[in-house]
N, CA and C atoms as a LAMMPS dump frame, in Angstrom:
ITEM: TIMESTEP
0
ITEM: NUMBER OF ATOMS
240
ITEM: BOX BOUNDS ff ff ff
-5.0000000000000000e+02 5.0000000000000000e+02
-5.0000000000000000e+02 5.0000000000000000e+02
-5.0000000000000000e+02 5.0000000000000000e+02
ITEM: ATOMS id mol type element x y z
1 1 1 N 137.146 -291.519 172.629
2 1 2 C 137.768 -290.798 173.701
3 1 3 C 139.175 -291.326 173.982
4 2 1 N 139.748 -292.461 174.059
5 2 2 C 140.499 -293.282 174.579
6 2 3 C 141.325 -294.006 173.265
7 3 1 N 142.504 -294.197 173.114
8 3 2 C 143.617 -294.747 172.062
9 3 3 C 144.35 -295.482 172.368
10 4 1 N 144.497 -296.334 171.592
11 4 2 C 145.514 -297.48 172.367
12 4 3 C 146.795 -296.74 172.128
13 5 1 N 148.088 -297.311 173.276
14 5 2 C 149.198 -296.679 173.616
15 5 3 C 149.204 -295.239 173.926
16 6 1 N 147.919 -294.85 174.569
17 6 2 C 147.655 -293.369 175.306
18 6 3 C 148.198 -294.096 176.927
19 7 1 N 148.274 -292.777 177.363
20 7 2 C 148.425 -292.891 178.825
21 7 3 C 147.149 -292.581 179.316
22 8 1 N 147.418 -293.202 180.54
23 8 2 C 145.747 -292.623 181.311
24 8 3 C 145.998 -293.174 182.763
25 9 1 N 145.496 -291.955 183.8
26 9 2 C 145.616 -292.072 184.783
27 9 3 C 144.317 -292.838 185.842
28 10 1 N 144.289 -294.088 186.46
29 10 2 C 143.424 -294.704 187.481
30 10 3 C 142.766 -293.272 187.809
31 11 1 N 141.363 -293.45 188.202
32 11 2 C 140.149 -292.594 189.204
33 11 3 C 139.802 -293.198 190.021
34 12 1 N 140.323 -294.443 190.087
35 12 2 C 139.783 -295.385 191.002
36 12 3 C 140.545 -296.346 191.531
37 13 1 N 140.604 -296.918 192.843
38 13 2 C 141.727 -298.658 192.715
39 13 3 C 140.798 -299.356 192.137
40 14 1 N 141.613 -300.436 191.644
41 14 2 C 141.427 -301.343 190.869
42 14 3 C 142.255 -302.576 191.263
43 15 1 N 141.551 -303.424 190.534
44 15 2 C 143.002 -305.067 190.388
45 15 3 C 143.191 -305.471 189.331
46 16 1 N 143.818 -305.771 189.235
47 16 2 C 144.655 -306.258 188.199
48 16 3 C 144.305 -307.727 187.755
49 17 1 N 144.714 -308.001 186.487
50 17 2 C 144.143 -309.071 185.853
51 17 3 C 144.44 -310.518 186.84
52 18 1 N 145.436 -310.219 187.523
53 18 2 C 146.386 -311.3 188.304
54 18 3 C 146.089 -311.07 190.166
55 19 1 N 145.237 -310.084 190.245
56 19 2 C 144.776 -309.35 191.582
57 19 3 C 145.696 -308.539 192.154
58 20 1 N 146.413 -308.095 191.095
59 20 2 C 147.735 -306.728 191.587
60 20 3 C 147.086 -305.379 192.337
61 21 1 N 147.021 -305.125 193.253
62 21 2 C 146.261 -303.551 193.769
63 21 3 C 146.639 -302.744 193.188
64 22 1 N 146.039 -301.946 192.38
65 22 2 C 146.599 -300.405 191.57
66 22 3 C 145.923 -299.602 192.423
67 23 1 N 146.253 -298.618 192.706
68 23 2 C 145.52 -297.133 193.453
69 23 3 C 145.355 -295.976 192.072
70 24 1 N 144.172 -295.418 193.16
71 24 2 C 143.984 -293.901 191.774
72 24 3 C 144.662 -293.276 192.177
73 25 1 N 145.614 -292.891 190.496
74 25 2 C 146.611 -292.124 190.57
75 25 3 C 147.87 -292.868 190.051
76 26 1 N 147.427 -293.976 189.783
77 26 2 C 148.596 -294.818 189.414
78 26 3 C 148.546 -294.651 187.582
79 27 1 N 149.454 -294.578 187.221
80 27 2 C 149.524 -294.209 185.623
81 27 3 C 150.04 -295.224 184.971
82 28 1 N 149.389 -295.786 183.557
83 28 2 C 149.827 -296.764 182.626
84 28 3 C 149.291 -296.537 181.143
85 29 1 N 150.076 -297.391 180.72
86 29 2 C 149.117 -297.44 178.806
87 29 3 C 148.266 -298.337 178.44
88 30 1 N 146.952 -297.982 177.484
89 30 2 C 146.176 -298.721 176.58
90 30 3 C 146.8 -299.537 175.893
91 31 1 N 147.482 -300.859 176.396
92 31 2 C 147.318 -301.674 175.208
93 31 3 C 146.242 -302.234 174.236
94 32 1 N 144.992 -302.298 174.692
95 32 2 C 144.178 -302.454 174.012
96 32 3 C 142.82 -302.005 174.49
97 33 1 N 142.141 -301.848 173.615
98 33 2 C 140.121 -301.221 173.875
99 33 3 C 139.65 -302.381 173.085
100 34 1 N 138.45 -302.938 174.129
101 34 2 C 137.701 -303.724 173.726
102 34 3 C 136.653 -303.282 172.917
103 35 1 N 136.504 -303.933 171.644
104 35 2 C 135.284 -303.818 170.083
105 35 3 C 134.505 -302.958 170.723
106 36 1 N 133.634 -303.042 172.164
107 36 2 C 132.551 -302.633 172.438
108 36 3 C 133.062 -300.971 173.144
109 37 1 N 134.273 -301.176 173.193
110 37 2 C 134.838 -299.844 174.148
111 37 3 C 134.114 -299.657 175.519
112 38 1 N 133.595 -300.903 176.104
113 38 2 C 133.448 -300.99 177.365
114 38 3 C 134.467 -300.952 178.471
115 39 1 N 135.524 -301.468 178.15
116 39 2 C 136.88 -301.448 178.722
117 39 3 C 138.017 -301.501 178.06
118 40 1 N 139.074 -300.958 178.864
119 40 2 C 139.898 -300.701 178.397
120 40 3 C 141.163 -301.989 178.945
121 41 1 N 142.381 -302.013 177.902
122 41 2 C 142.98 -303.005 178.856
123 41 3 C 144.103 -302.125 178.674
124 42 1 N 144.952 -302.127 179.937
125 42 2 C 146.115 -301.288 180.961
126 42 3 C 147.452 -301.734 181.632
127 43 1 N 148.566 -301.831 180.796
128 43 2 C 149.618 -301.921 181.246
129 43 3 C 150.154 -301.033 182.183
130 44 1 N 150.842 -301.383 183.59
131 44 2 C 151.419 -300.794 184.565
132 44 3 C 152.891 -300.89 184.658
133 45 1 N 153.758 -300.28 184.559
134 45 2 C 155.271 -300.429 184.866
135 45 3 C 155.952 -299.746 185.806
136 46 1 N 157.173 -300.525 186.367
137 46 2 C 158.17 -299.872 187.034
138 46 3 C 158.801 -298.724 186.486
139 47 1 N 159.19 -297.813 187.565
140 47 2 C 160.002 -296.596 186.647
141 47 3 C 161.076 -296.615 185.898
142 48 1 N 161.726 -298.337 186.046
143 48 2 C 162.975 -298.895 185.19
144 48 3 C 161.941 -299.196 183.976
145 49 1 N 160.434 -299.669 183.809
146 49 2 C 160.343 -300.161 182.443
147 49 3 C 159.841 -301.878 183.032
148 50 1 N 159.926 -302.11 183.854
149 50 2 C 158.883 -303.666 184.568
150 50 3 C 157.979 -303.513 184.364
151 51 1 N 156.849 -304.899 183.172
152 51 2 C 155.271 -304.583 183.738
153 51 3 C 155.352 -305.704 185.182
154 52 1 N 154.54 -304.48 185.594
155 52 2 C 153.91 -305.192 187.35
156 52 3 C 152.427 -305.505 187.426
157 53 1 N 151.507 -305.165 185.907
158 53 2 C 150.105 -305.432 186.148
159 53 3 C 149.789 -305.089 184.809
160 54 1 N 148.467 -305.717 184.341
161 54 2 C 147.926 -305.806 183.35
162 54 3 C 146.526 -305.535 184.083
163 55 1 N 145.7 -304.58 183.675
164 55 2 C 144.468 -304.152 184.191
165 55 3 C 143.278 -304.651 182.931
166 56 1 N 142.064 -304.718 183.598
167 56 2 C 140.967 -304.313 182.358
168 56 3 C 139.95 -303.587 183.52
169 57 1 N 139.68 -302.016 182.426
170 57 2 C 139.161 -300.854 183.437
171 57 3 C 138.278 -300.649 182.956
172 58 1 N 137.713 -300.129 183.402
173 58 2 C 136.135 -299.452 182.608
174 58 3 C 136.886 -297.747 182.55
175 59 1 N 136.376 -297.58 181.226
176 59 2 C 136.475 -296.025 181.257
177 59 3 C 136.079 -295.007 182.301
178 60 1 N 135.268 -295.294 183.122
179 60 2 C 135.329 -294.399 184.171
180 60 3 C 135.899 -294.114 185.531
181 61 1 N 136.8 -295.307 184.902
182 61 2 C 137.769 -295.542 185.933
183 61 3 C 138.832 -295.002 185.654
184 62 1 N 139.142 -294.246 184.656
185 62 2 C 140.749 -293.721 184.033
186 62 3 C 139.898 -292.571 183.136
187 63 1 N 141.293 -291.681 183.132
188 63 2 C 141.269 -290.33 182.557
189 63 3 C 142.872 -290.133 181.807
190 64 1 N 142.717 -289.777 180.806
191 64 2 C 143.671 -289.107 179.622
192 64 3 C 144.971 -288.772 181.036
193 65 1 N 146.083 -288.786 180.591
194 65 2 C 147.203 -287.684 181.124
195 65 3 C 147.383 -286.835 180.371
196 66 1 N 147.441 -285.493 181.47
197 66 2 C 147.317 -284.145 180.983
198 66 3 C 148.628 -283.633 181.464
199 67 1 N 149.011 -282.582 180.522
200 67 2 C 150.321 -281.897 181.034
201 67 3 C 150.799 -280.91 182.122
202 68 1 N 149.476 -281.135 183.092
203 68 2 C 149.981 -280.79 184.469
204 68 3 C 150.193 -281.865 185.316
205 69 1 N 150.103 -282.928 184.75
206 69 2 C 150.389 -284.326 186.04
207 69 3 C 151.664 -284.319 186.077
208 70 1 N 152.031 -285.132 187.33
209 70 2 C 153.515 -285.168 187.985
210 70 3 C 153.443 -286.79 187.977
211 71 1 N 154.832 -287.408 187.787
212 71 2 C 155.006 -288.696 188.102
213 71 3 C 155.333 -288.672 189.71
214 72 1 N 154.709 -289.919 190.162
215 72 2 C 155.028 -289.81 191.939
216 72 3 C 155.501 -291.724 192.17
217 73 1 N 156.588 -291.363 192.602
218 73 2 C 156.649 -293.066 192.877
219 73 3 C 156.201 -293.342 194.076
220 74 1 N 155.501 -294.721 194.265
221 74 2 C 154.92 -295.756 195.216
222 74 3 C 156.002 -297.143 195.168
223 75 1 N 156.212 -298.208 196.123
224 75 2 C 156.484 -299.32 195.914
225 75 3 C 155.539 -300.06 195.51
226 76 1 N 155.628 -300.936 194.578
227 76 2 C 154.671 -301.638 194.424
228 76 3 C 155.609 -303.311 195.036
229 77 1 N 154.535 -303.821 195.585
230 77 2 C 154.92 -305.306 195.656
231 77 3 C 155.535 -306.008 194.711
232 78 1 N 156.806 -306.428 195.241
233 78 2 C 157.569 -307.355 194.38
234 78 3 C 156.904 -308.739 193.333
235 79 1 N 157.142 -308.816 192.548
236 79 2 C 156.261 -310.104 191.661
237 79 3 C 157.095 -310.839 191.008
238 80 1 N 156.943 -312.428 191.042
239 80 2 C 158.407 -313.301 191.164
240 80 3 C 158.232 -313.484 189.635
């Protein structure tokens, strides 16, 4: 179902590997699927191109981006 360097949109909040808050609806890429494809692992970036979070999701926590989604910016908390 799922490819690494796909996009895929949160269904759920989540945290981040580092305890970053992601909200559903927040959009990033598969850097990697674990052997078992139990989870997925999820880069998050700024709209300049910053990663701000590294996720590991369970697939039912994220869904494919489809070509009716809209990008929507949020602030995310600054990270030193």
């Amino acid at each position: 179902m799922f490819k690494e360097q796909e996009q895929i949109v949160l269904t759920a909040d989540v945290f981040g590997d580092e305890g970053e808050e992601l909200k559903s609806g927040d959009a990033g890429t598969i850097i990697h699927i674990h052997p078992d494809k139990e989870a997925l692992v999820v880069e998050f970036m700024s709209l300049n191109g910053d990663t701000v979070a590294v996720a590991t999701v369970l697939p039912s926590q994220a869904r494919p981006v489809t070509n009716v989604d809209l990008t929507h910016a949020r602030t995310f908390p600054a990270t030193v």
